[in-house]
N, C-alpha and C positions, 0 to 999 in steps of 0.2 A: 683403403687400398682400392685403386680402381685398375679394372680386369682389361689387359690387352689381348690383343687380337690372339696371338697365338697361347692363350695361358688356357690350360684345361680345366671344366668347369669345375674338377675333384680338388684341384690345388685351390682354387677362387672360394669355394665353398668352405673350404679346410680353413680360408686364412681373412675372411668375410668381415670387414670390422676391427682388422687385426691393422693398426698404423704403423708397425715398423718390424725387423727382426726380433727386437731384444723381446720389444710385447709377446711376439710368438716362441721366442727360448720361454719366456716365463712361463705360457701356456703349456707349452710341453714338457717342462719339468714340471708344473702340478698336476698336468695330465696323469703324468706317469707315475706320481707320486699316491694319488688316487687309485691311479688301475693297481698300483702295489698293496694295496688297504683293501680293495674290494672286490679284487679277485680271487685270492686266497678262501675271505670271508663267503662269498659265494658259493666255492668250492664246496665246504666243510658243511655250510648247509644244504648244501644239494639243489641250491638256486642257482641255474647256469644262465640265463637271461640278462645278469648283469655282467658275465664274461665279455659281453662288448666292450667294456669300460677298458681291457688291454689293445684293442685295436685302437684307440683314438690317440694315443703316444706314438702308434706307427704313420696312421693320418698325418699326423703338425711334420713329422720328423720327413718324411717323402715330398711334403708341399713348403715345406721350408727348404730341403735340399732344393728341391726343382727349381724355385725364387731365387736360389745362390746360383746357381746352373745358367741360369739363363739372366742374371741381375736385373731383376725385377725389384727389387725395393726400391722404394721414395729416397 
């Protein structure tokens, strides 16, 4: 993917290497499927550091809308 003028660096970063929509739905559904597995488990032990791992399904999902938004894919 290469970053046009108006794309902000959060969506460019989020989606870095990413060649197409469908690659970035995959990322975000294993993203989320992930944050579902190891959020919990964090939880329960009292490790909250890896609760990041629920923001990065919100990442893909905000910089894939905005790419739909403004049609920005290849």
């Amino acid at each position: 993917m290469t970053r046009t003028e108006n794309m902000p660096a959060w969506v460019y970063w989020a989606l870095w290497g990413i060649k197409g929509r469908v690659i970035a739905m995959t990322f975000l559904v294993v993203s989320g499927i992930l944050a579902l597995v190891v959020v919990p488990e964090a939880v329960m032990m009292g490790k909250f550091s890896p609760v990041i791992f629920a923001f990065v399904p919100l990442w893909y999902w905000q910089a894939i809308a905005w790419m739909d938004e403004h049609d920005s894919w290849a």
